[in-house]
C-alpha positions as CSV (number, residue, x, y, z in Angstrom):
1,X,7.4,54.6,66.8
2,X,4.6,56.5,69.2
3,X,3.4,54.6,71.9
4,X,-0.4,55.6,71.6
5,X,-1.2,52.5,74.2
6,X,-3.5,55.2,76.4
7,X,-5.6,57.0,73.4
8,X,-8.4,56.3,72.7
9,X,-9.5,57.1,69.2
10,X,-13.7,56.6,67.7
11,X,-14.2,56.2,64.1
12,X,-17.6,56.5,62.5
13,X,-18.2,55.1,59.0
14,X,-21.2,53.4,57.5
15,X,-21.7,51.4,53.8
16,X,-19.8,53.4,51.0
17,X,-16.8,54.6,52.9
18,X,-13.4,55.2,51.3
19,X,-11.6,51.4,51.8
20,X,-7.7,53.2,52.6
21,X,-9.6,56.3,54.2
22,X,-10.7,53.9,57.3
23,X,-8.5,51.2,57.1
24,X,-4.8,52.4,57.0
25,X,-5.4,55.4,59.3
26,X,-7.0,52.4,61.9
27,X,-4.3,50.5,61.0
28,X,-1.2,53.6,61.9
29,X,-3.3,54.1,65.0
30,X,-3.7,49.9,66.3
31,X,0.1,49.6,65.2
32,X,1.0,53.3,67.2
33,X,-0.9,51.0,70.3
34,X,-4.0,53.3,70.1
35,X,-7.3,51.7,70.9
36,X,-9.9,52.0,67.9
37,X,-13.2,51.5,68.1
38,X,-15.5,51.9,65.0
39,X,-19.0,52.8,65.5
40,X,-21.8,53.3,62.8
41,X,-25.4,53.3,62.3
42,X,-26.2,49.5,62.7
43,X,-23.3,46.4,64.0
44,X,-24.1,44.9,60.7
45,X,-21.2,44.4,58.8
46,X,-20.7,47.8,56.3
47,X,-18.8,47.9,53.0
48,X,-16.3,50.2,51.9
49,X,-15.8,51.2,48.1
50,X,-12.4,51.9,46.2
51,X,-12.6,55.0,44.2
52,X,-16.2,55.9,45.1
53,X,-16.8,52.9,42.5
54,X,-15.4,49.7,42.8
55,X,-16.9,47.4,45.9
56,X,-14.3,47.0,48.8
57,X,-14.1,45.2,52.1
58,X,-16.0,44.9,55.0
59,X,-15.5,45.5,58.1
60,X,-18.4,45.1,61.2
61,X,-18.7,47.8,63.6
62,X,-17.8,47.7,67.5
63,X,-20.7,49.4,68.2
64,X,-23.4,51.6,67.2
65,X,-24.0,55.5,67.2
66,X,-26.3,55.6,69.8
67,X,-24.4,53.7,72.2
68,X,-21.1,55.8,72.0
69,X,-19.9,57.9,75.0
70,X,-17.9,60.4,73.8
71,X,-16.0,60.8,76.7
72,X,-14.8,57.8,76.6
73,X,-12.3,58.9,73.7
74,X,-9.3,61.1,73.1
75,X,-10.2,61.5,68.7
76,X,-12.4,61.4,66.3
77,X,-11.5,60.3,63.0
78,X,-14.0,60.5,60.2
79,X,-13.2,58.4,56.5
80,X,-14.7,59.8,53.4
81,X,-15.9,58.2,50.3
82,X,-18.8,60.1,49.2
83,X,-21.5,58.1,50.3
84,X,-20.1,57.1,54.2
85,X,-20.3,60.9,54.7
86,X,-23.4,61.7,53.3
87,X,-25.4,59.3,54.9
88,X,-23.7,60.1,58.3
89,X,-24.2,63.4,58.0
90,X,-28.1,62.7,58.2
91,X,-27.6,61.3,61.5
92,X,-28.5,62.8,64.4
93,X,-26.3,61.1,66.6
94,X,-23.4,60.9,64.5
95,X,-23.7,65.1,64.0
96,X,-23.9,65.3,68.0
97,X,-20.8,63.3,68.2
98,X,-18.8,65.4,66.1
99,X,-20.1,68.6,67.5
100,X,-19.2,67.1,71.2
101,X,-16.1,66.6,70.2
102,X,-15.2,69.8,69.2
103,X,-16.8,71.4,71.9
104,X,-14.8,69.4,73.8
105,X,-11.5,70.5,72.3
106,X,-10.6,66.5,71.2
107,X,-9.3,65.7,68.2
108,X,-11.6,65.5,65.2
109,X,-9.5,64.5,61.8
110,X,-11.4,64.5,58.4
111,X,-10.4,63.1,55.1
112,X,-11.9,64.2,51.6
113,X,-15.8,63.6,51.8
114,X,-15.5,63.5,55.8
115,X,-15.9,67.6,56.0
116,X,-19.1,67.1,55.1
117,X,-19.9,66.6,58.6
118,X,-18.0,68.9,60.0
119,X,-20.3,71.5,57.8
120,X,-23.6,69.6,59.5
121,X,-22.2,70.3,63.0
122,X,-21.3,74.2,62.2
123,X,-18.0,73.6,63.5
124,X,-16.3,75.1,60.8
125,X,-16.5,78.7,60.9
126,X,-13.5,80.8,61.1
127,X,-11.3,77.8,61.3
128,X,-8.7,76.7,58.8
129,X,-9.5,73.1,56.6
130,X,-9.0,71.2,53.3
131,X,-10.7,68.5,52.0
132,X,-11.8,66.8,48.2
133,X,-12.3,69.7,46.0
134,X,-16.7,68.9,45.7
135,X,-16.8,69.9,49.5
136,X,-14.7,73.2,49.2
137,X,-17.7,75.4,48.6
138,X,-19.8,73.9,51.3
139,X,-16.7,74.4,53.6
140,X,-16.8,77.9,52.3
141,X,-20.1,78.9,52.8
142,X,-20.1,77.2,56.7
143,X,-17.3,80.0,57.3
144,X,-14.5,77.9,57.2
145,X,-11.0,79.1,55.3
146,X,-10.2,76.7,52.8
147,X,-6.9,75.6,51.6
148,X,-5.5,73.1,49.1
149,X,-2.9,71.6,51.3
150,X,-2.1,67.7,52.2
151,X,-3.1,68.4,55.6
152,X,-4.5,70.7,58.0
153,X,-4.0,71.0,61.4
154,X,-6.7,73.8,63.2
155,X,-5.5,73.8,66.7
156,X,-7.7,70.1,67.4
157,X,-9.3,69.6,63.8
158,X,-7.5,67.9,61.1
159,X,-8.5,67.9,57.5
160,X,-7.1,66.3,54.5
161,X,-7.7,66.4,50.5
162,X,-7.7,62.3,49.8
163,X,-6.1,59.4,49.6
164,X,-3.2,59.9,48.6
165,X,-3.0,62.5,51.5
166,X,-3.4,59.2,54.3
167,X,0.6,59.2,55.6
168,X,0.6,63.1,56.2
169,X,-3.4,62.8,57.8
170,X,-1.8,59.2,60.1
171,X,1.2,61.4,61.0
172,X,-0.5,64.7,62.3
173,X,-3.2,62.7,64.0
174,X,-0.4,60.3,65.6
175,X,1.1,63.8,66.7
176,X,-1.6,65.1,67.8
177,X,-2.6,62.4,70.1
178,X,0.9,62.2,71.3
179,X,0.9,65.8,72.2
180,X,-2.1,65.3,73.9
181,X,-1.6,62.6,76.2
182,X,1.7,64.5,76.9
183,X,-0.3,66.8,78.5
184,X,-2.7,64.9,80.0
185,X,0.6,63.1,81.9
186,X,1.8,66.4,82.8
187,X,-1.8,67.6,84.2
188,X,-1.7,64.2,86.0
């Protein structure tokens, strides 16, 4: 098993977010030893859906948007669901966070809906993604080259199609956090 205990890995999700789209990747990266810390719009408590349709759990945020540092983490990982995604995407903070982290060169995985905010932050163009089939277009017209694959791996960007995709999406972000503090070690 990877020993992730030096990551540090920032989720963002608000109400309507994909249950198994923020809770088993959280879950591969706590048992991997990775610290996770979920930030969203408010630290009120915010409810995940099954299927886009039936109500899920809760969960209550570490912290809010406004409050997070990016430099204070290694990844980005971004649930879908199709609501969590379009509300976030109509956050300026939570748009500036992803851009950051791309500009940065950090990890930023994605899961179906989740490209949706990778399209807000025009980090897409020329690179190579998938994601659920309704965002394909908008991918598309950002510039992106889009693929129907399980996952996606875009030098730091990671993309998947949905949940059924989560143990390929877990593994290449587990990789690519590994490779990266690998490096980091060796820079050290």
């Amino acid at each position: 098993m990877a020993d992730l205990s030096d990551a540090r890995v920032l989720m963002l999700a608000t109400d309507g977010f994909e249950q198994d789209e923020l809770f088993k990747p959280r879950q591969a990266l706590l048992d991997a030893g990775a610290k996770v810390t979920l930030a969203s719009i408010r630290t009120d408590a915010i409810t995940g859906v099954i299927n886009d349709s039936d109500k899920g759990e809760s969960i209550t945020p570490d912290m809010t948007l406004d409050d997070v540092d990016t430099d204070d983490y290694d990844a980005l990982v971004l649930p879908g669901g199709v609501g969590n995604p379009d509300k976030m995407r109509l956050q300026e903070r939570a748009v500036e966070i992803v851009t950051e982290f791309m500009e940065d060169g950090k990890i930023v995985a994605a899961i179906c809906h989740a490209p949706w905010l990778l399209v807000e932050a025009d980090v897409v163009d020329g690179r190579r993604v998938t994601s659920w089939p309704s965002v394909r277009t908008d991918l598309e017209n950002a510039g992106a080259d889009v693929v129907d694959e399980q996952v996606v791996v875009d030098e730091n960007l990671i993309t998947s199609r949905k949940p059924d995709d989560i143990p390929a999406f877990n593994a290449a972000i587990i990789a690519a956090l590994e490779e990266e503090l690998a490096e980091e070690s060796e820079d050290a």
